[in-house]
VOTI-334580 format. One line per field, with one value per residue: x, y negated, z of N, C-alpha, C in turn; residue in one letter; residue number from 1. Coordinates in Angstrom, 2 decimals. Each point is the difference from the previous one (the first is absolute). Last residue first. Layout:
! residues N
nX <- [X, ...]
nY <- [Y, ...]
nZ <- [Z, ...]
caX <- [X, ...]
caY <- [Y, ...]
caZ <- [Z, ...]
cX <- [X, ...]
cY <- [Y, ...]
cZ <- [Z, ...]
residu <- [a, ...]
num <- [NUM, ...]
This chain:
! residues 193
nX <- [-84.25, 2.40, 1.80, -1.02, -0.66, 3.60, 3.06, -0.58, 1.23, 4.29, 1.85, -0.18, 3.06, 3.08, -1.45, -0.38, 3.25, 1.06, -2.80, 0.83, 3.17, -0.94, -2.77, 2.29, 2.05, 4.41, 2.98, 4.85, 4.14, 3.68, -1.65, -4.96, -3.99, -3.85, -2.98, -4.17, -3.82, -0.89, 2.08, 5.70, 5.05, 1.05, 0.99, 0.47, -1.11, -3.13, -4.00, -1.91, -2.46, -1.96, -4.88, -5.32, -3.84, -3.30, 2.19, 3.38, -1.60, -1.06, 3.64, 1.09, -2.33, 1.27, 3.92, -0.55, -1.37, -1.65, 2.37, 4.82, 3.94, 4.09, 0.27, 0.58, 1.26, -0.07, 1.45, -0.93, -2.10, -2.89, 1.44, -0.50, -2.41, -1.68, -5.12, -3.11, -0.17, -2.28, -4.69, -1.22, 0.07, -4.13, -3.71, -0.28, -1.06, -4.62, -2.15, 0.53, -0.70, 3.32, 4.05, 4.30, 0.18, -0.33, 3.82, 3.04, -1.30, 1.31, 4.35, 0.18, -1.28, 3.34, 3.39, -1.09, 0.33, 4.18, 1.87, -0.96, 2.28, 4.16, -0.03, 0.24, 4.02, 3.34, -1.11, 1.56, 4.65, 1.07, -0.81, 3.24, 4.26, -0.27, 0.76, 4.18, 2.34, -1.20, 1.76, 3.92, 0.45, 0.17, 3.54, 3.92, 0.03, 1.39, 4.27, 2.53, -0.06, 2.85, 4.10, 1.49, 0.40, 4.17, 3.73, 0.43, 1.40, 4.58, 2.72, -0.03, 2.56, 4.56, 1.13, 0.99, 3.93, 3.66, 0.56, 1.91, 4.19, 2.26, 0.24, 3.72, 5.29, 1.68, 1.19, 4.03, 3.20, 0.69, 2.20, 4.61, 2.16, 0.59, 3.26, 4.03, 1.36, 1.39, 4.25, 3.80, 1.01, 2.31, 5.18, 1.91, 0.22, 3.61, 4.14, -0.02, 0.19]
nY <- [-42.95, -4.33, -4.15, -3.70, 1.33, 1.83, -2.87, -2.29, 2.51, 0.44, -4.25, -1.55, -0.93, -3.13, -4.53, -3.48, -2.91, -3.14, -3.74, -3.30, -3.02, -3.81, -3.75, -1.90, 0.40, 1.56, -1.12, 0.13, -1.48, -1.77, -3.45, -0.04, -0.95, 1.32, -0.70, 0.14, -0.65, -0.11, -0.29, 0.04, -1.32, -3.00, -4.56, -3.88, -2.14, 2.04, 1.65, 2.70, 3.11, 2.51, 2.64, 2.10, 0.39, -3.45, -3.88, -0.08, -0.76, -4.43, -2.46, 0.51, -2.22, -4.53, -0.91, 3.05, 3.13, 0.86, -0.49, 2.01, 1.05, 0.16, 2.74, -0.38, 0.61, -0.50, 1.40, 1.92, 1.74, 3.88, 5.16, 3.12, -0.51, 2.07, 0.96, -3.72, -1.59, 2.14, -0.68, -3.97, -0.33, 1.70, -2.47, -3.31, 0.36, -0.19, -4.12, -2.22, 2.94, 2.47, -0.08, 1.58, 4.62, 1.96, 0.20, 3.80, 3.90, 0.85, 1.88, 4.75, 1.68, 0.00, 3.41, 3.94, 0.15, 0.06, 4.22, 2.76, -0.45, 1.90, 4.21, 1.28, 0.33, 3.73, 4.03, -0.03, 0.77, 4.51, 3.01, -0.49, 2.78, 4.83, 1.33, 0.56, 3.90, 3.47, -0.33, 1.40, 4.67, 1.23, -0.15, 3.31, 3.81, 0.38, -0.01, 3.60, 3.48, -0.69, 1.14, 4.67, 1.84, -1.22, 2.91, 3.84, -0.33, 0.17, 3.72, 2.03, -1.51, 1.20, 4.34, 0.78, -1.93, 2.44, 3.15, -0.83, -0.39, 4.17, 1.97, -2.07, 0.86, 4.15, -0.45, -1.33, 3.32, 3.02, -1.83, 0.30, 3.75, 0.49, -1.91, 1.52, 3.10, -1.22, -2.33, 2.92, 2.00, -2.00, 0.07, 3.44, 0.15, -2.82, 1.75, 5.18, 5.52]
nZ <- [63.50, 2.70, 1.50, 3.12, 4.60, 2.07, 1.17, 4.20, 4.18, 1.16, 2.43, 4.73, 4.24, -0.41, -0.24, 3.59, 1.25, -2.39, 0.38, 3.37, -1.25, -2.40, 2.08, 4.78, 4.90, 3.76, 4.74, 3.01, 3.94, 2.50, 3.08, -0.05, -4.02, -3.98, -5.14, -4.29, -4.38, -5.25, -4.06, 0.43, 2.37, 3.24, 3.55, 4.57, 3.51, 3.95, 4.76, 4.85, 4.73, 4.37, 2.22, 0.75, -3.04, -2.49, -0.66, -3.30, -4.49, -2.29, -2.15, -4.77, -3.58, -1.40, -2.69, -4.35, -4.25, -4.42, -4.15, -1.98, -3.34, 1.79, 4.47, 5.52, 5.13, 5.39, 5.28, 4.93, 4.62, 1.81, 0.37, -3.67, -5.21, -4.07, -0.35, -0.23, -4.89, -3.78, -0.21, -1.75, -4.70, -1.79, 0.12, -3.44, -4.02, -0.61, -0.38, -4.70, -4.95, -3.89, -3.53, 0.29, -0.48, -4.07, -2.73, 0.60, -2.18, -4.15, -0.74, -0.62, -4.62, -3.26, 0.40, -2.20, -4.52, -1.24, 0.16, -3.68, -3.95, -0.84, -0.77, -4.43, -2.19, 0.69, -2.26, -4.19, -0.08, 0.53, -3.59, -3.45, 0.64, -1.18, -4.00, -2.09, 0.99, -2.70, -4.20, -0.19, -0.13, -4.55, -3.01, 0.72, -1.51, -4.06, -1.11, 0.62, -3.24, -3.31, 0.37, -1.17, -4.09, -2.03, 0.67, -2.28, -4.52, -1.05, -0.33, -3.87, -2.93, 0.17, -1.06, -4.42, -1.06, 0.92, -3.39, -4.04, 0.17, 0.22, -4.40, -2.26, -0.18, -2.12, -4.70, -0.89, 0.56, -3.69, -3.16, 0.14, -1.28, -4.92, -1.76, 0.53, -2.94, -4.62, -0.01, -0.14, -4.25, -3.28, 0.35, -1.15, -4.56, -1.12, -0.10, -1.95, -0.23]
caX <- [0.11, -0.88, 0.46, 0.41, -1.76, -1.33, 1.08, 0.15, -1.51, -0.33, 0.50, -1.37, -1.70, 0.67, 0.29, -1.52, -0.27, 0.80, -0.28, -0.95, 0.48, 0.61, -0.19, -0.60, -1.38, -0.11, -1.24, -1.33, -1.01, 0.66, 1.17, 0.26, 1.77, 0.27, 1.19, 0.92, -0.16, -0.45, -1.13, -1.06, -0.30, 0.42, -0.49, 0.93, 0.23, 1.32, 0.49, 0.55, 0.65, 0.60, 1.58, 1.46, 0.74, -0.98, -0.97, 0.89, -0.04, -1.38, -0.03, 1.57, -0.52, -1.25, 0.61, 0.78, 0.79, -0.91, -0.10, -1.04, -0.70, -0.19, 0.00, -0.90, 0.37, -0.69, -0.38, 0.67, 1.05, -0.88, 0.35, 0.68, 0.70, 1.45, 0.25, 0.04, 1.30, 1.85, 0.30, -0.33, 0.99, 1.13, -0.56, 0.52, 0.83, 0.57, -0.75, 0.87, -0.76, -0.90, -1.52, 0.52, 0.48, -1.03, -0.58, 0.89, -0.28, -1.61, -0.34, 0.68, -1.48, -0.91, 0.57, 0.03, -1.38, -0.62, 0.69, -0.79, -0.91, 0.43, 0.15, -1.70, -0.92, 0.32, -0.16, -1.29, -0.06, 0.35, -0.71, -1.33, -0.33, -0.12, -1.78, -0.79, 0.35, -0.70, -1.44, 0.08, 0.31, -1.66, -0.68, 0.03, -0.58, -1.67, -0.76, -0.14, -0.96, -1.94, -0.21, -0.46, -1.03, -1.34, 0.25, -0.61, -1.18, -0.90, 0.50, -0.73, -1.17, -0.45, -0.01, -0.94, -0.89, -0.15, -0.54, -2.10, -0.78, 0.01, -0.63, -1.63, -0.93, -0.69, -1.01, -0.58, -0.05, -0.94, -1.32, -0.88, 0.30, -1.04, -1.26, 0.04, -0.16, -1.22, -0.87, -0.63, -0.82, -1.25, -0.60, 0.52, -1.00, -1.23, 0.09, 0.43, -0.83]
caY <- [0.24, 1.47, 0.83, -0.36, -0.68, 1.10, 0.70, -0.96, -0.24, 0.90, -0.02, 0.30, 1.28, 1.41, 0.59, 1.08, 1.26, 0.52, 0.93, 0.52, 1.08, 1.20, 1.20, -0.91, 0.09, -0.19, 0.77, -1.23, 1.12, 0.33, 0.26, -0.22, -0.05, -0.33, 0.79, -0.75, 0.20, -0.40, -0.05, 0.74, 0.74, 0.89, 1.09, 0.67, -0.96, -0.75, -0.14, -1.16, 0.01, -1.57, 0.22, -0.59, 0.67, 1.19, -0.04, -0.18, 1.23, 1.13, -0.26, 1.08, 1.29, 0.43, 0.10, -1.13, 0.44, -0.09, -0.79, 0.39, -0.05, -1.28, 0.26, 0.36, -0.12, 0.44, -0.62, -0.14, -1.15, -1.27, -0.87, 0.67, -0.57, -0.59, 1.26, 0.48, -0.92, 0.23, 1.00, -0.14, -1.07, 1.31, 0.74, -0.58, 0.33, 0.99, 0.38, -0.71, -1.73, 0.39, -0.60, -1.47, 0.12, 0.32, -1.49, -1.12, -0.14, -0.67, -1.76, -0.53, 0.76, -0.73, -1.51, 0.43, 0.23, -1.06, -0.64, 0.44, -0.62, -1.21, 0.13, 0.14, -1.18, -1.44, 0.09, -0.05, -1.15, -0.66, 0.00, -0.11, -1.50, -0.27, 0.29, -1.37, -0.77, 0.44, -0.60, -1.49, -0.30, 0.39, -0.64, -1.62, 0.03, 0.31, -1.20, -1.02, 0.15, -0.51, -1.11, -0.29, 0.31, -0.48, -1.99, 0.32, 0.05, -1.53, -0.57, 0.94, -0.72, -1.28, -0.10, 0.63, -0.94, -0.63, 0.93, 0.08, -1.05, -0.20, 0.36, -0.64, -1.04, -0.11, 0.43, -1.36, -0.70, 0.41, -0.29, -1.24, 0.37, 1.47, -1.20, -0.89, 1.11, 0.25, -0.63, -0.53, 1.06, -0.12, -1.08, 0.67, 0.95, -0.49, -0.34, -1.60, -1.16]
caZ <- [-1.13, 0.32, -1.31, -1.74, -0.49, -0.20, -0.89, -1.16, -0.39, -0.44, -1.39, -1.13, 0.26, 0.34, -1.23, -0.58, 1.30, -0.68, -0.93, 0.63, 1.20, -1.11, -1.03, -1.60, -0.39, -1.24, -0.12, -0.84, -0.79, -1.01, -0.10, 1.46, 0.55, 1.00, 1.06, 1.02, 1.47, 1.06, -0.47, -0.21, -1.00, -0.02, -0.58, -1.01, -0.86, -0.46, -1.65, -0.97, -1.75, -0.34, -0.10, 1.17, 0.73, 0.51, 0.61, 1.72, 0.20, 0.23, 1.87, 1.22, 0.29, 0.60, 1.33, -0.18, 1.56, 1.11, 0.17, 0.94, -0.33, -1.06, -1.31, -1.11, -1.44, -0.77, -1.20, -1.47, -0.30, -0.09, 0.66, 1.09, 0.76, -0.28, -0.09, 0.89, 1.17, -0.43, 0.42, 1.43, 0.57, -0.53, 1.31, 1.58, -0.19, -0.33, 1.47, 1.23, 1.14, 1.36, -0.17, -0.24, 1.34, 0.84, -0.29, 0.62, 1.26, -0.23, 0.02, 1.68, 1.25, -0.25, 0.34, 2.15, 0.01, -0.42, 1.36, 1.53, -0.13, 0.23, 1.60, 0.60, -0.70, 0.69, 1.35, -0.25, -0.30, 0.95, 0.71, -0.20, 0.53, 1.35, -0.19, -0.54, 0.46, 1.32, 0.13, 0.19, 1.29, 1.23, -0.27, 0.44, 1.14, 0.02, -0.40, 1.15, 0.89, -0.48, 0.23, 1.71, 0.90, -0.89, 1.05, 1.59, 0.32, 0.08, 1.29, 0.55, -0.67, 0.87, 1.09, 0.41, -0.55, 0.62, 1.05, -0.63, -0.04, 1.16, 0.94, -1.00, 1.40, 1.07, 0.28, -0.41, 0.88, 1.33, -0.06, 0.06, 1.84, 0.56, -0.28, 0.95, 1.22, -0.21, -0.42, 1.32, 0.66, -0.20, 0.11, 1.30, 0.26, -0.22, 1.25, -0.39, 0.00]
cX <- [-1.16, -0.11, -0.21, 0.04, 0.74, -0.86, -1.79, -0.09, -0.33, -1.74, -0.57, 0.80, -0.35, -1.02, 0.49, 0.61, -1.30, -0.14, 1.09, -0.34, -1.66, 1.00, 0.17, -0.75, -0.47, -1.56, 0.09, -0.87, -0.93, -1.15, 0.80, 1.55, -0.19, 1.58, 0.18, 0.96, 1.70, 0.53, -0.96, -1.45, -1.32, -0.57, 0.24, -1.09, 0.68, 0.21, 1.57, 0.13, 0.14, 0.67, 1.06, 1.05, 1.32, 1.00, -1.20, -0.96, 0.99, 0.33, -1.33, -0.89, 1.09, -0.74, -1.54, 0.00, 0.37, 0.33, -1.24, -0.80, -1.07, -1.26, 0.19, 1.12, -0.86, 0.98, -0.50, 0.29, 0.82, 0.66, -1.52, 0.13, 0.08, 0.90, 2.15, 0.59, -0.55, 0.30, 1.44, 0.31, 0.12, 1.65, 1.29, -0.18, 0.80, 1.31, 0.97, -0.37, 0.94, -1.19, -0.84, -1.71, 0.00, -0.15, -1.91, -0.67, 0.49, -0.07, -1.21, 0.30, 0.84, -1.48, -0.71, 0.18, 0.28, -1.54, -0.42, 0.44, -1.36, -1.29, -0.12, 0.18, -1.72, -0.60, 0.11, -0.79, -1.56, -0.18, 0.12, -1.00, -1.06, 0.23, 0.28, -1.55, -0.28, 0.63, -0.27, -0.99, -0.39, 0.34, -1.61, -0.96, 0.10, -0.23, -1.21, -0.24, 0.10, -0.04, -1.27, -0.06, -0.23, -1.19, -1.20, 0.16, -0.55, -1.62, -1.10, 0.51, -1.10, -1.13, -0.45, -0.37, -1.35, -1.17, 0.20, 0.17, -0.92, -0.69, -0.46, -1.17, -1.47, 0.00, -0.61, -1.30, -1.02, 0.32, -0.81, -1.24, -0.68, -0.08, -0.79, -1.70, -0.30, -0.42, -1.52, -0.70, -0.30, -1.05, -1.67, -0.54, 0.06, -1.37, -1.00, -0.39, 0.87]
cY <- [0.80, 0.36, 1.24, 0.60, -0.26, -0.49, 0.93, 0.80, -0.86, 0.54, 1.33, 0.20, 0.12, 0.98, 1.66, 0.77, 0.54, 1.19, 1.15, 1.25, 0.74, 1.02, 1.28, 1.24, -1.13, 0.13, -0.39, 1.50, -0.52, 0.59, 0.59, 0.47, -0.27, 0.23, -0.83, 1.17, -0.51, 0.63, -0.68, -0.57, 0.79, 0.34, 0.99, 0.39, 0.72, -1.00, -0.70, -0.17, -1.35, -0.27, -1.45, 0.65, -0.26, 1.09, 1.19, 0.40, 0.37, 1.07, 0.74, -0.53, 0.87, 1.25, -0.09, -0.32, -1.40, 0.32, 0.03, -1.00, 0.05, -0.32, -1.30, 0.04, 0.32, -0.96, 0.37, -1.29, -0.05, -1.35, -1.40, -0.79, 0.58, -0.34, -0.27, 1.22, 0.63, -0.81, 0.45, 1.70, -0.11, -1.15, 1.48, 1.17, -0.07, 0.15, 1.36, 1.03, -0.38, -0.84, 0.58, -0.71, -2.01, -0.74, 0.12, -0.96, -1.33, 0.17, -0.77, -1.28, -0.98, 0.07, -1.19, -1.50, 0.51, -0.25, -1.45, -0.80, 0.50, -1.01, -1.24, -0.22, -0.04, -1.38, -0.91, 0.11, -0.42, -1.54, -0.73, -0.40, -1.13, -1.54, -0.57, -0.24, -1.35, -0.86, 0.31, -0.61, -0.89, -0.71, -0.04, -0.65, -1.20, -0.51, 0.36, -1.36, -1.04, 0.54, -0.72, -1.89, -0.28, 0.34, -0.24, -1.30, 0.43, -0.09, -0.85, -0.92, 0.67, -0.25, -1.68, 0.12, 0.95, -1.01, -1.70, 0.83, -0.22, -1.72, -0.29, 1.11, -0.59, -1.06, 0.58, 0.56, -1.48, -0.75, 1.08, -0.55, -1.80, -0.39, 0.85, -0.58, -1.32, 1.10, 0.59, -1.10, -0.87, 0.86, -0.53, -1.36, 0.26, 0.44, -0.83, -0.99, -1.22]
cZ <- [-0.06, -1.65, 0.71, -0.98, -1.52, -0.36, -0.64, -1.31, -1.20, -0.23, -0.86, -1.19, -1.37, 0.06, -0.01, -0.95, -0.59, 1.31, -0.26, -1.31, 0.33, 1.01, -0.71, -0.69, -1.58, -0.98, -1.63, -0.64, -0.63, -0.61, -1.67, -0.07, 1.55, 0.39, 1.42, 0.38, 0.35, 1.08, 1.16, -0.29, 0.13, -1.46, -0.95, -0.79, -1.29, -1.37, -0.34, -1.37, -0.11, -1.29, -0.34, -0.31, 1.06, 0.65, 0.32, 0.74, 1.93, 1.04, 0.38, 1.47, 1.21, 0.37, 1.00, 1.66, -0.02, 1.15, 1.20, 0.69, 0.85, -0.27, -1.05, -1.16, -0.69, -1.36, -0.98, -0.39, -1.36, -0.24, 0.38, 1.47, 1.47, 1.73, -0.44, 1.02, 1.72, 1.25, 0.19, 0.48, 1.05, 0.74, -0.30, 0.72, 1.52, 0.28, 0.16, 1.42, 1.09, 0.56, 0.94, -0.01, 0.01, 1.40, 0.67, -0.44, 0.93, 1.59, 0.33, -0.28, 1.56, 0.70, -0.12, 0.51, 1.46, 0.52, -0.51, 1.03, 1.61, -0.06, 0.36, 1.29, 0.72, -0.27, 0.77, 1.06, -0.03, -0.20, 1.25, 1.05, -0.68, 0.61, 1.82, 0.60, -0.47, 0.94, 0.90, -0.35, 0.31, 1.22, 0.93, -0.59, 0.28, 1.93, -0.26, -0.15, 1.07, 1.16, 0.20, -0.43, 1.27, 0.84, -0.83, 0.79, 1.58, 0.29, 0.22, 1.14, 1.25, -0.85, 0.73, 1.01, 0.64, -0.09, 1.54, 1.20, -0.28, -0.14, 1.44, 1.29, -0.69, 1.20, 1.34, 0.24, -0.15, 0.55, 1.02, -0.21, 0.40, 1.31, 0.72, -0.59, 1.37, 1.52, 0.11, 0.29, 1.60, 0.78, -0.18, 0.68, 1.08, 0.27, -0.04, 1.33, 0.00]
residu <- [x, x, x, x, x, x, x, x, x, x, x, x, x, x, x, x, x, x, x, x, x, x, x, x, x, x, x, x, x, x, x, x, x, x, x, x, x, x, x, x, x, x, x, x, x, x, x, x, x, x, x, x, x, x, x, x, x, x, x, x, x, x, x, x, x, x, x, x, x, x, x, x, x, x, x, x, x, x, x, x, x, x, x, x, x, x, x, x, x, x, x, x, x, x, x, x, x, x, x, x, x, x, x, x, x, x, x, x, x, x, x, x, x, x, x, x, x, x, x, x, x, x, x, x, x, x, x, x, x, x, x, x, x, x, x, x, x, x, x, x, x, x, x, x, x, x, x, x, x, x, x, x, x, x, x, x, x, x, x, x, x, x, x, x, x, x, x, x, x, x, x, x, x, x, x, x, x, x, x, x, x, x, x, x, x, x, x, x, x, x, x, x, x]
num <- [193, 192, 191, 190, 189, 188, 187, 186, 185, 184, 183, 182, 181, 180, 179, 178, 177, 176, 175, 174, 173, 172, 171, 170, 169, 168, 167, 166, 165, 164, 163, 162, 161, 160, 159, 158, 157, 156, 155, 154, 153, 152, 151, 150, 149, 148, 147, 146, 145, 144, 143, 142, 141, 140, 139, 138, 137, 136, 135, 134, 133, 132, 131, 130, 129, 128, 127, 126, 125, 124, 123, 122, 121, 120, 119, 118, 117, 116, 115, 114, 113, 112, 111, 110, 109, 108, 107, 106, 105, 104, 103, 102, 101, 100, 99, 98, 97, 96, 95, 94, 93, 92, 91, 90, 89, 88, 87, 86, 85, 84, 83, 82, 81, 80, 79, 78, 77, 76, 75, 74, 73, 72, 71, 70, 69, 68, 67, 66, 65, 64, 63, 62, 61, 60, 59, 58, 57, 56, 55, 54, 53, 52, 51, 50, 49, 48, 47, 46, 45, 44, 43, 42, 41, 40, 39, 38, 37, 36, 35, 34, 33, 32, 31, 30, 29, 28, 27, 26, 25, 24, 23, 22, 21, 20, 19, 18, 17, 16, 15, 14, 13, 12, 11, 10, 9, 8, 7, 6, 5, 4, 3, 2, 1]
């Protein structure tokens, strides 16, 4: 054999040994490609599903603070309409007949005044307690109350001060102690169902 034919032989024996080898990284690469396409799709799937689920999730959590917000909205308007009912009461309470409201006034200071030597703090707003009626009232219950000169925040009635203790009998104290009792009665006459 010629050194050319010796030459062609290993030529044509290196292309042979080459192209299997060419051919089987082609194989082992349509078998990997194959493999990550089957990978993928399985990531693909779990993904939708979990954006299926997540998606439910985040309407069923949408639905809920929905609902909560819609709750709070009704609460907010309930405690309004409570709030408003214990005002009307307070301008109730404010338009009392004079004979009425006094004799509800004579009762608080009587039942207030302890000692008999208060001072008496009317209400800003408190236009039927006045220093005539305080001496009336000395007079019918021997006592000795002083009207002050100070006064006290509020719609009507008075606070008695003896030293550090003051009788707190305005209105809106007097209502806000009802209130505790009735409120839930209130709550029930309002929005019984």
């Amino acid at each position: 054999m010629s050194l050319a034919d010796i030459k062609a032989k290993i030529e044509a024996d290196a292309k042979a040994e080459a192209e299997e080898i060419i051919g089987k990284f082609r194989e082992q690469a349509d078998e990997i490609l194959a493999a990550a396409r089957r990978e993928s799709e399985k990531i693909q799937k779990r993904l939708e599903e979990k954006i299926r689920s997540e998606e439910t999730e985040v309407r069923r959590r949408k639905k809920i603070v929905a609902d909560l917000e819609a709750r709070k909205l009704g609460l907010g308007a309930r405690r309004e309409l409570i709030e408003m009912t214990f005002n009307k009461v307070l301008d109730i309470l404010s338009q009392t007949p004079d004979a009425r409201y006094l004799a509800f006034m004579e009762g608080l200071m009587a039942e207030g005044a302890v000692n008999g030597d208060e001072e008496v703090l009317l209400a800003k707003g408190e236009k039927r307690v006045s220093k005539k009626w305080i001496e009336e009232f000395n007079e019918k219950y021997k006592k000795r109350l002083s009207l002050s000169n100070d006064m006290v925040p509020g719609s009507g009635g008075f606070v008695l001060r003896r030293s550090d203790i003051n009788v707190n009998c305005t209105l809106e104290v007097l209502l806000r102690w009802a209130r505790e009792d009735m409120e839930a009665e209130v709550v029930s006459r309002l929005f019984s169902e």
